[in-house]
Backbone bond lengths (Angstrom), bond angles and torsions (degrees), N, CA, C in turn:
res aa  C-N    CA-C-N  psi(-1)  N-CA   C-N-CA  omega(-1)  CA-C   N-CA-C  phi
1 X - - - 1.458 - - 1.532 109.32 -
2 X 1.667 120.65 136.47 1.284 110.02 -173.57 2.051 104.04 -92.94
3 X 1.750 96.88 152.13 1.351 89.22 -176.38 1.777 123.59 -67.79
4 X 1.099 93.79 -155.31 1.475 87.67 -171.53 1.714 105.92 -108.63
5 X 1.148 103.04 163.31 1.805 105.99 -174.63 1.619 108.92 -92.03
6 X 1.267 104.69 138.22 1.517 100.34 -170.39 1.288 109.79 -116.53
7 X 1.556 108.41 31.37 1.307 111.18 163.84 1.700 100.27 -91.46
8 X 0.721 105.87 -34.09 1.806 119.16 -162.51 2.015 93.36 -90.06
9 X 1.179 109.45 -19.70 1.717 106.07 178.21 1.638 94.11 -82.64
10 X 1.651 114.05 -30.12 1.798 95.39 -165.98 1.126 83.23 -88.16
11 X 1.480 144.91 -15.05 1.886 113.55 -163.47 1.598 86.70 -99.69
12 X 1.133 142.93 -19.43 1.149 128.03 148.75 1.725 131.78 -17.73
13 X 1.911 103.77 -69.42 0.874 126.66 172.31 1.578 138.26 -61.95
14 X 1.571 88.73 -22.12 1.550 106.41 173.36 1.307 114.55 -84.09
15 X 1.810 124.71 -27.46 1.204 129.14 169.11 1.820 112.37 -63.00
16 X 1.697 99.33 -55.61 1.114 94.19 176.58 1.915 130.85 -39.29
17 X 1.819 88.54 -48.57 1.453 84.50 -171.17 2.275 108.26 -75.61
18 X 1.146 95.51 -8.60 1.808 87.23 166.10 1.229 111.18 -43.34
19 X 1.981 84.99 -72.34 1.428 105.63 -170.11 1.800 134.09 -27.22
20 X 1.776 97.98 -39.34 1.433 104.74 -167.79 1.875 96.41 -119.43
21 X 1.139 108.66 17.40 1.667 107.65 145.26 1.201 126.07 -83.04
22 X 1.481 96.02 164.31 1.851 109.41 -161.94 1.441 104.72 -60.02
23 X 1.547 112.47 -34.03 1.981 113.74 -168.24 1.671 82.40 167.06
24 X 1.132 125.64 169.50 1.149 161.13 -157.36 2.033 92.06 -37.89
25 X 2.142 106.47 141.07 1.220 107.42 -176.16 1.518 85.62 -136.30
26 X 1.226 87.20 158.92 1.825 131.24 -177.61 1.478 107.11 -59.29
27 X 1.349 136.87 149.73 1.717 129.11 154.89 1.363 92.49 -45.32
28 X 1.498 127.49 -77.25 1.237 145.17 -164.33 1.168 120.29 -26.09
29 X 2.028 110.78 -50.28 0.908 122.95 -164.12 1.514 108.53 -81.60
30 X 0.842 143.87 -38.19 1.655 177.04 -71.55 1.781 90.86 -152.66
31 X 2.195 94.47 -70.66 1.425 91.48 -162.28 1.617 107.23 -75.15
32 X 1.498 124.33 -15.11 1.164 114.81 161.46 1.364 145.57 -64.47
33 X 1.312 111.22 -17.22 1.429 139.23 179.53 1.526 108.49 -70.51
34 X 1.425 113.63 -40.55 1.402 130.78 -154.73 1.800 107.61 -111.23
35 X 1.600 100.56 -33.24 1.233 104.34 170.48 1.508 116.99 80.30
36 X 0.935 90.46 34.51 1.665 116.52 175.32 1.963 111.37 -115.83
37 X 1.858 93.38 157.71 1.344 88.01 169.88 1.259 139.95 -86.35
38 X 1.166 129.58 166.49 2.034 130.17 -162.80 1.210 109.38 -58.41
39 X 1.855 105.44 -19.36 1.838 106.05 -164.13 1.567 96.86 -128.85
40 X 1.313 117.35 21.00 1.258 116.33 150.60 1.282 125.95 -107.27
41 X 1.723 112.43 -30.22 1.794 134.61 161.99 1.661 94.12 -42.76
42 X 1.175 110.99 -71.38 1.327 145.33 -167.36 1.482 96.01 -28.70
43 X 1.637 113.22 -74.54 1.016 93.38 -169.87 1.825 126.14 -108.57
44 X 1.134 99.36 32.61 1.394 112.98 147.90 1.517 111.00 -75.80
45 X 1.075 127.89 -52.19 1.149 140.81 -173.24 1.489 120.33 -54.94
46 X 0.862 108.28 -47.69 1.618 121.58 162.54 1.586 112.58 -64.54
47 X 1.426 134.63 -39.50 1.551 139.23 151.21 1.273 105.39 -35.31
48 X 1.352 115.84 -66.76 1.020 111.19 178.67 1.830 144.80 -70.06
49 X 1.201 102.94 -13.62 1.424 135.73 166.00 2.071 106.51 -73.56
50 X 0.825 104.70 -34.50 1.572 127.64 175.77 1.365 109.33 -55.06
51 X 1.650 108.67 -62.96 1.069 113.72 -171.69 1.431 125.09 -109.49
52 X 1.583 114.05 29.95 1.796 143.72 163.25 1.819 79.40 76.79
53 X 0.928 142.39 30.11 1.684 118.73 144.81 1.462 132.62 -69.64
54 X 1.549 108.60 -23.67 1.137 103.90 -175.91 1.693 86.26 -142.45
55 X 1.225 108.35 154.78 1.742 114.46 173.28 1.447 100.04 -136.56
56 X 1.499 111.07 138.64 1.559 124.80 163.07 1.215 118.13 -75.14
57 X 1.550 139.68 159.76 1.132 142.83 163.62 1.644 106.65 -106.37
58 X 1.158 114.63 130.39 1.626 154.18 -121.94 1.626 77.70 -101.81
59 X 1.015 131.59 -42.03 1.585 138.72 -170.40 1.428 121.40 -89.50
60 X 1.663 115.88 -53.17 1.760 125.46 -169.38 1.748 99.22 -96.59
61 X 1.317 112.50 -17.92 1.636 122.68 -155.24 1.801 109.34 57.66
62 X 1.041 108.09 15.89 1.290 94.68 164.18 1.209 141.29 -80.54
63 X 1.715 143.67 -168.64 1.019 120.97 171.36 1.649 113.76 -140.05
64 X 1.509 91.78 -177.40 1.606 100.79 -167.26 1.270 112.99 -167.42
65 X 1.603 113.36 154.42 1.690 105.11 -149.20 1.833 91.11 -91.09
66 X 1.291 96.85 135.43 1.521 129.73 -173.48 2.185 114.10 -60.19
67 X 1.423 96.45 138.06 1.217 68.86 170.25 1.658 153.89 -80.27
68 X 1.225 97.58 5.31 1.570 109.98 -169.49 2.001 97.32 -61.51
69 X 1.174 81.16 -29.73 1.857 77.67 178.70 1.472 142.86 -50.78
70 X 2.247 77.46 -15.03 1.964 88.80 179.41 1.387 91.08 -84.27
71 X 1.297 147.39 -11.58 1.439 137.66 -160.69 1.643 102.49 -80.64
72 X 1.240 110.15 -12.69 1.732 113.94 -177.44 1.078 106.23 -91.05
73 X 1.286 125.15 -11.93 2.088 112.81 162.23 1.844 112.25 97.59
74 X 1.739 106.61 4.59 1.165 105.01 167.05 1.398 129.18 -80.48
75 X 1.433 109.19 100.79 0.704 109.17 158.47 2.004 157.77 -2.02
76 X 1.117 104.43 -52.65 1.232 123.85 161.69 0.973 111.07 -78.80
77 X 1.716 141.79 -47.19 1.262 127.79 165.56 1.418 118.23 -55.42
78 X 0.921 115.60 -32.55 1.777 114.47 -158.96 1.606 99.10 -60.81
79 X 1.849 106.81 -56.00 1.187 104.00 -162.88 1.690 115.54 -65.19
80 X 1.578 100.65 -49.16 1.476 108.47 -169.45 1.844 113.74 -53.94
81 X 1.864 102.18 -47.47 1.855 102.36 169.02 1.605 98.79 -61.00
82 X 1.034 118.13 -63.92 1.954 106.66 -165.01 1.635 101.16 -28.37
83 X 1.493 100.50 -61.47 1.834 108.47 -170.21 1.998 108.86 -46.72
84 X 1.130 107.61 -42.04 1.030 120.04 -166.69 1.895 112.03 -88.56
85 X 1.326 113.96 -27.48 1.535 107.90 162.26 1.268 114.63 -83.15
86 X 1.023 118.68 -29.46 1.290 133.24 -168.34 2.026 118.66 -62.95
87 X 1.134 96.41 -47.80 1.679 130.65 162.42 1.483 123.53 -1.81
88 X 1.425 87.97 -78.17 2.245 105.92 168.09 1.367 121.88 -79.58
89 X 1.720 115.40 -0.11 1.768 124.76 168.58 1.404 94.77 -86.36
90 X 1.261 132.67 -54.48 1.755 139.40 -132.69 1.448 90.10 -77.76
91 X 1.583 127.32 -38.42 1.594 103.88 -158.34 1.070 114.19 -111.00
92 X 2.021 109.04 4.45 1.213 104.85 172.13 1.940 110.09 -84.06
93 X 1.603 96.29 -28.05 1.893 119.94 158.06 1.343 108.92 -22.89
94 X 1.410 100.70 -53.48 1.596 108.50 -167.22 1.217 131.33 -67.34
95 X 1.439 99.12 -45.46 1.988 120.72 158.74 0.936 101.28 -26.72
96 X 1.974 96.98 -86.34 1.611 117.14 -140.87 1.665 98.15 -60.91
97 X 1.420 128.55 -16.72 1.375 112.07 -168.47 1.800 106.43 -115.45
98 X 1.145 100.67 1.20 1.525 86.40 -179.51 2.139 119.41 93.72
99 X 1.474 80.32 -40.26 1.420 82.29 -167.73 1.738 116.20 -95.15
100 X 1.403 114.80 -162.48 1.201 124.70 174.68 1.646 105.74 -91.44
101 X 1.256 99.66 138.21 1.471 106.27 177.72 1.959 113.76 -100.12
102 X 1.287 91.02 163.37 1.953 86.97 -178.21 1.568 99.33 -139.48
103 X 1.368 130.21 152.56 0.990 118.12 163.78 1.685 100.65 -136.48
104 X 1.635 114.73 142.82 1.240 104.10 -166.51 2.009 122.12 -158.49
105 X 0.650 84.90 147.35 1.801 86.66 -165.00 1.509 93.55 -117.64
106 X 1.872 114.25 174.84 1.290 137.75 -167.53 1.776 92.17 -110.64
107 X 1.427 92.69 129.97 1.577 93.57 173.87 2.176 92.83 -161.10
108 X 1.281 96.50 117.97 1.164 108.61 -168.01 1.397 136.09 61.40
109 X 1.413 102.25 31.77 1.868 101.08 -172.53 1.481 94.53 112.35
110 X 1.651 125.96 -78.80 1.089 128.12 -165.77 1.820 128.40 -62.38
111 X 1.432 113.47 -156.77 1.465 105.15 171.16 2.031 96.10 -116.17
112 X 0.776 125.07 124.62 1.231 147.13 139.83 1.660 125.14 -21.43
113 X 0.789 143.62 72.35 1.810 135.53 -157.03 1.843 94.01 -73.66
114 X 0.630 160.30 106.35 1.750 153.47 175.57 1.610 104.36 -111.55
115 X 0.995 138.89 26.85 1.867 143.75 178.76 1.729 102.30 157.72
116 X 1.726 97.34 126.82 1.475 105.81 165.62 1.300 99.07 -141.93
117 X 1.298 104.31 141.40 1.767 123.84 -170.70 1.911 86.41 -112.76
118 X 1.186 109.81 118.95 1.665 113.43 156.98 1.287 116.17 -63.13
119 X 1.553 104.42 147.22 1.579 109.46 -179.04 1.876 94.68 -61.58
120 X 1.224 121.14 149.83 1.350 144.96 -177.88 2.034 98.88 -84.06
121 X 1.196 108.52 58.21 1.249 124.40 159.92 2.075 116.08 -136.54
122 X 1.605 97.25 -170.44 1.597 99.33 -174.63 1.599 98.14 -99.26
123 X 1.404 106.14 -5.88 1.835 93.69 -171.55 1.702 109.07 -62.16
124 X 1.270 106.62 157.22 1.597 122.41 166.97 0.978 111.17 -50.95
125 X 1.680 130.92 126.00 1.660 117.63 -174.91 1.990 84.45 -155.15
126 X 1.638 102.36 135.45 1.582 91.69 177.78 1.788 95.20 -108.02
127 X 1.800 105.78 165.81 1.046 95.49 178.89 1.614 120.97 -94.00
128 X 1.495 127.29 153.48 1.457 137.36 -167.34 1.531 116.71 -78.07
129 X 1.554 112.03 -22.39 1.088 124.66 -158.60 1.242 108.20 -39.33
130 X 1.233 124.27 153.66 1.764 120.14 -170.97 1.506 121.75 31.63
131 X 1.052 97.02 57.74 1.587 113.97 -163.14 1.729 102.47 -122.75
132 X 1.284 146.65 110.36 1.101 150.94 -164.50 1.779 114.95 -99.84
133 X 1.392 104.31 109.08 1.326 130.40 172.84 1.197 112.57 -59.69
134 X 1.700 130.33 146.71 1.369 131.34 135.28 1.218 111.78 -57.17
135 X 1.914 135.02 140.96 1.373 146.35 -174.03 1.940 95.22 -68.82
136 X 1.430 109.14 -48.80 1.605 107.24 -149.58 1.590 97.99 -122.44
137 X 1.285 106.65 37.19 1.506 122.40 177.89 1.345 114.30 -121.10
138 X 1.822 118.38 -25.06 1.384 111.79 -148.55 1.410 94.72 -136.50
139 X 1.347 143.89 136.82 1.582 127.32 148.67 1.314 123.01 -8.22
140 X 1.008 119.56 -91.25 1.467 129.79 165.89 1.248 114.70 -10.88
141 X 1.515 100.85 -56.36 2.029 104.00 178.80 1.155 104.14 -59.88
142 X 1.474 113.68 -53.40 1.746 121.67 -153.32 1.706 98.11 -57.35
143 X 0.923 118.31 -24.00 1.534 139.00 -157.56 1.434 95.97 -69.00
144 X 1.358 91.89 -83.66 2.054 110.93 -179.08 1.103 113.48 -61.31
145 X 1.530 134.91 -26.12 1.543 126.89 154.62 1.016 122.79 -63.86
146 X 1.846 136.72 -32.89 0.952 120.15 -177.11 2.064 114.25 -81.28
147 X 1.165 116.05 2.13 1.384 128.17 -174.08 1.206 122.46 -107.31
148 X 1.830 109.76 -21.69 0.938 137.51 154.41 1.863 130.12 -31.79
149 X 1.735 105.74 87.66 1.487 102.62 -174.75 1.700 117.96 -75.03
150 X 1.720 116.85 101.70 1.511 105.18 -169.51 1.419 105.76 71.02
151 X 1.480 101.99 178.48 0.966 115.25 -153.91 2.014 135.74 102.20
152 X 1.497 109.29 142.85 1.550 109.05 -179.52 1.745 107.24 -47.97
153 X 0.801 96.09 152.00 1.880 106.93 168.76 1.454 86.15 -88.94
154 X 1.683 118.63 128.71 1.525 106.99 141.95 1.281 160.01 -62.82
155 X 1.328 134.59 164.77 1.672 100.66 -172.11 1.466 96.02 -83.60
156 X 1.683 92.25 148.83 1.491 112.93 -174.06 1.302 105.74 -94.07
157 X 1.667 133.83 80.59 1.161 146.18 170.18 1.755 117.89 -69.71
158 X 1.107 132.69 120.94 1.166 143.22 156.59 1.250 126.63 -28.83
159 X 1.507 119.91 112.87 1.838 98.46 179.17 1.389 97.82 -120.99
160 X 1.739 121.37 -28.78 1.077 117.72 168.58 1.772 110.99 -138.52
161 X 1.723 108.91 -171.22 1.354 93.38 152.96 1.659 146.09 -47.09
162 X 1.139 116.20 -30.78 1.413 128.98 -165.07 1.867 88.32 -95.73
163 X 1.052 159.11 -26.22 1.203 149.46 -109.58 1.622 68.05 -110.26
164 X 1.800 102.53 134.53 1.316 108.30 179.52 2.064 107.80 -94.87
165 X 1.103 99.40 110.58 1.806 97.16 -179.40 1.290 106.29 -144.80
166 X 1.887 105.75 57.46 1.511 126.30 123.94 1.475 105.49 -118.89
167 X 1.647 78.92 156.73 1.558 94.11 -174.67 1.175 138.35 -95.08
168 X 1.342 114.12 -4.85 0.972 135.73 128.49 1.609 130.29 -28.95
169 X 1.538 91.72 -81.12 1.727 99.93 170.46 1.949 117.93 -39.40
170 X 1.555 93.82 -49.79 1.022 93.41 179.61 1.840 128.27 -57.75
171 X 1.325 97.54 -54.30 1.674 108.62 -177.15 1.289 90.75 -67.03
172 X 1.560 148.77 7.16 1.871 126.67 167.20 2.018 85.61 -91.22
173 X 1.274 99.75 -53.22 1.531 88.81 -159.03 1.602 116.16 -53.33
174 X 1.342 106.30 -27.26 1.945 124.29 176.16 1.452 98.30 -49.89
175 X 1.172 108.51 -53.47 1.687 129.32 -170.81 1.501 111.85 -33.29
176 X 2.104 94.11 -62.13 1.392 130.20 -162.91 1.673 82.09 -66.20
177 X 1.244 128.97 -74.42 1.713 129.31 -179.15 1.364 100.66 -10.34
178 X 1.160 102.41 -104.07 1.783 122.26 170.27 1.666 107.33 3.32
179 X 1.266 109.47 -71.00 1.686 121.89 -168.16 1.817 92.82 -56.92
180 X 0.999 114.99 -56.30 1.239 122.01 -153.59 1.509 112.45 -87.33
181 X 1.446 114.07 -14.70 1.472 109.48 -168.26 1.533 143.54 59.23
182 X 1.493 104.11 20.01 1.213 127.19 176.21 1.628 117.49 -162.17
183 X 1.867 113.25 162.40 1.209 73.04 -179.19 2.132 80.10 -144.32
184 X 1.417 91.45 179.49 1.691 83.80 -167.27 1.737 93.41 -133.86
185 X 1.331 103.41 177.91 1.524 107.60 -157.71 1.348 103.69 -145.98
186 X 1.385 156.64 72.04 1.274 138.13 -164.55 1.959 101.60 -105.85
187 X 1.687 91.86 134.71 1.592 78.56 158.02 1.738 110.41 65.26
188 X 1.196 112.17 -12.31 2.252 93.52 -152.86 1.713 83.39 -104.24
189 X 0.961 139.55 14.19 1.484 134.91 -171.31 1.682 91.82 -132.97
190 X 1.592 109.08 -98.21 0.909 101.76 -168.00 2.072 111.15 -101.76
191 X 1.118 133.86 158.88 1.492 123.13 159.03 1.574 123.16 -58.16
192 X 1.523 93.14 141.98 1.668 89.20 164.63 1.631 97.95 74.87
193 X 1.592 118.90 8.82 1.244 100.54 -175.49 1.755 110.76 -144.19
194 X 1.417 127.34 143.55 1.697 122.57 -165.93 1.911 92.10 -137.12
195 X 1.222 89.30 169.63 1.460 122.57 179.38 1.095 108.29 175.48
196 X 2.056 89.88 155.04 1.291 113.35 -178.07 1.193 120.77 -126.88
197 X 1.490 143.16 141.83 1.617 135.93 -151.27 1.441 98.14 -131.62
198 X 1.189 115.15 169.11 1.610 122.98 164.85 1.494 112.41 -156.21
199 X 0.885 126.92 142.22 1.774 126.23 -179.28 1.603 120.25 -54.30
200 X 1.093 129.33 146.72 1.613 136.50 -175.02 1.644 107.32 -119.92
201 X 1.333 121.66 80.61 1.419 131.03 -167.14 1.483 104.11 -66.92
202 X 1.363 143.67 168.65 1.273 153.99 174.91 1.289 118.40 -136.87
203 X 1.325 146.02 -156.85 1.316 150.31 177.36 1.407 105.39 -53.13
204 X 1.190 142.05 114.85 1.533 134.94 150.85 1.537 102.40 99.39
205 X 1.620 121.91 8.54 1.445 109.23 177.41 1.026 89.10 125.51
206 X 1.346 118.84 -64.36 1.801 118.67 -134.98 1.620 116.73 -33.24
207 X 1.309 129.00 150.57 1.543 95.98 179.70 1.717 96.03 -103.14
208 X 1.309 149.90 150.41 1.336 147.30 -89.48 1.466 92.55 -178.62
209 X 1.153 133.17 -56.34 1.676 156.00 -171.34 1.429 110.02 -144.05
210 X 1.886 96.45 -160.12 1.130 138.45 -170.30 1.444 115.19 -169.36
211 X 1.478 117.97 135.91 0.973 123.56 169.44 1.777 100.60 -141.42
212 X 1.697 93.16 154.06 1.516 121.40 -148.42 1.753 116.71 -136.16
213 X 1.309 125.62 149.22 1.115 119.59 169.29 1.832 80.19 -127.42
214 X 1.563 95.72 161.95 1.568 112.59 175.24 1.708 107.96 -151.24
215 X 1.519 90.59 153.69 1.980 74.89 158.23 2.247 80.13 153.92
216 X 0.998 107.14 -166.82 1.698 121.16 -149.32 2.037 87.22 -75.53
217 X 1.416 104.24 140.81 1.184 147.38 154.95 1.892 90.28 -14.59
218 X 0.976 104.06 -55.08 1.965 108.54 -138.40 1.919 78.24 -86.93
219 X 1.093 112.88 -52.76 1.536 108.94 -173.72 1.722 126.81 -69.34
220 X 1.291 105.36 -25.04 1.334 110.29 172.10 1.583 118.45 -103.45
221 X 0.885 118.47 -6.05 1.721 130.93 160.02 1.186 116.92 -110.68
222 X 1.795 111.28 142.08 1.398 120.66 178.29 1.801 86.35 -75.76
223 X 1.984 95.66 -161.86 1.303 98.34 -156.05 1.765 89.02 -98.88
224 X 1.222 121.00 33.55 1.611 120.96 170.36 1.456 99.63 -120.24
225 X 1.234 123.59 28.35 1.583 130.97 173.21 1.877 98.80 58.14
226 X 0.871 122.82 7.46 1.751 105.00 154.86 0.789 124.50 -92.68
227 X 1.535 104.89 162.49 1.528 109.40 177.70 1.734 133.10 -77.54
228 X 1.239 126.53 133.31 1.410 127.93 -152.26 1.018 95.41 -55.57
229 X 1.698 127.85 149.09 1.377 149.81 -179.56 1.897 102.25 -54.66
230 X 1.189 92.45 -75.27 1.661 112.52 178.98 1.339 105.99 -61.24
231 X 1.227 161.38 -11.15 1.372 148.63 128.56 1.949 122.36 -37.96
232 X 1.674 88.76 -52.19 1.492 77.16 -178.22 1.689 106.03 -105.72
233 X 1.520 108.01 37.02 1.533 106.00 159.82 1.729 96.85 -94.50
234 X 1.579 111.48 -35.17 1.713 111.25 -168.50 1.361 97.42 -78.55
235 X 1.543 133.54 18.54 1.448 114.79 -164.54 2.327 82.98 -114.51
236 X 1.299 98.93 -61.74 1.644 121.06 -178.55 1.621 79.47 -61.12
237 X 1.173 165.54 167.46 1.694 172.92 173.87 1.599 80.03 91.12
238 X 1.146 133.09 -72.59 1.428 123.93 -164.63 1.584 127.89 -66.38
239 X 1.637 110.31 -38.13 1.737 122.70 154.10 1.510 98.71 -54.81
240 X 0.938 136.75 -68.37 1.633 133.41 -159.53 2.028 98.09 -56.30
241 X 1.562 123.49 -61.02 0.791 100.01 -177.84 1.438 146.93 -76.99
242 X 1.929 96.59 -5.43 1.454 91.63 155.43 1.672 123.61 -89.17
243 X 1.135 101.31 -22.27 1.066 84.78 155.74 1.905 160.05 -56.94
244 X 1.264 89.72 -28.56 1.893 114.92 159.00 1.420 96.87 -70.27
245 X 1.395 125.56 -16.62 1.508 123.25 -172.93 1.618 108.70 -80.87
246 X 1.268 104.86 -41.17 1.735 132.10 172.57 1.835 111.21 -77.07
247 X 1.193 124.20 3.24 1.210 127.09 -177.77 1.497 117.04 52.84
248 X 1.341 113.81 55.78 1.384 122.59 162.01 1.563 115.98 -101.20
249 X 1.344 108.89 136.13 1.379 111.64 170.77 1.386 125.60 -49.33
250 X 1.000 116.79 179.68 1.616 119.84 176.90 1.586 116.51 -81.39
């Protein structure tokens, strides 16, 4: 049996140790950890910078694991980078719109909550985080189902009147998502209550998440029950820019 290459064991090791650092590491820090030299870290590091695994910051020179990595389907990366690019869009989201922000991925059928920004008021608001969505109930869902390659249909459970659970109905409105690049939610989850979603692209397209504004019926719809123009321009402005954050094309 031939041995193994230990170029590919240290860039291994260098991913690993990103991965389970606090936020962004040093050449220095990196090659000290591992016990390697500055111009061998070095230029692994740059291989890997090459091929979007790892990205530098333009300012500290430090580094941080790249996004092409969500395009490989790990799991653990997807959620923890989404949470973590996602971060400096959500609370400026929150301002410009008034409302509560959501950010959210597919994890077992459902939507995943992984970052919630409170609406920027004094009212009582708890947080969602790890908080599990209906797929074809919520923005967020409507979002990741309609981008969704294959896969079970979920069961289409009832939460209210409006809650669409034909499937039919459903796969036209997925459709309407798609065309439109956003998707909206009135009423079909909870009453008295709307949101608006937009897709969270990653390396090569893939779509990766969702991100969301939410909050009461009367504030996020004009008086023809849609959702305000300029809400879901600040919702799609915030998917697009994390997304350029995640290294998706235009």
């Amino acid at each position: 049996m031939p041995g193994t290459v230990q170029a590919i064991e240290r860039a291994a090791a260098i991913l690993r140790t990103l991965a389970g650092g606090p936020g962004r590491l040093g050449l220095s820090e990196i090659a000290r950890t591992l016990d390697l030299a500055k111009g061998t870290t070095h230029g692994i590091l740059r291989t890997l910078q090459l091929v979007g695994f790892v990205e530098q910051d333009r300012v500290s020179g430090q580094y941080q694991l790249g996004g092409a990595l969500l395009h490989l389907g790990t799991s653990f990366l997807d959620i923890n980078e989404l949470r973590s690019r996602s971060i400096n869009w959500a609370d400026p989201l929150a301002a410009r719109s008034g409302e509560s922000v959501r950010i959210g991925t597919v994890l077992e059928g459902r939507v995943l909550v992984v970052h919630h920004v409170f609406r920027p008021d004094d009212t009582f608001q708890t947080l969602d985080v790890g908080a599990l969505l209906p797929l074809h109930a919520t923005a967020l869902g409507k979002v990741l189902l309609a981008y969704r390659a294959g896969g079970p249909v979920p069961e289409l459970e009832r939460f209210t009147r409006l809650t669409l659970t034909d499937p039919r109905a459903l796969s036209g409105a997925l459709e309407g998502v798609r065309e439109a690049g956003w998707a909206a939610e009135i009423e079909e989850f909870l009453l008295g209550q709307a949101a608006v979603a937009a897709p969270i692209r990653g390396y090569g397209g893939l779509v990766v998440g969702a991100i969301g504004v939410s909050g009461p019926v009367d504030r996020l719809c004009d008086s023809h029950y849609r959702p305000r123009p300029s809400l879901v321009g600040y919702v799609r402005d915030a998917a697009r820019a994390i997304s350029r954050d995640l290294g998706a094309t235009r």
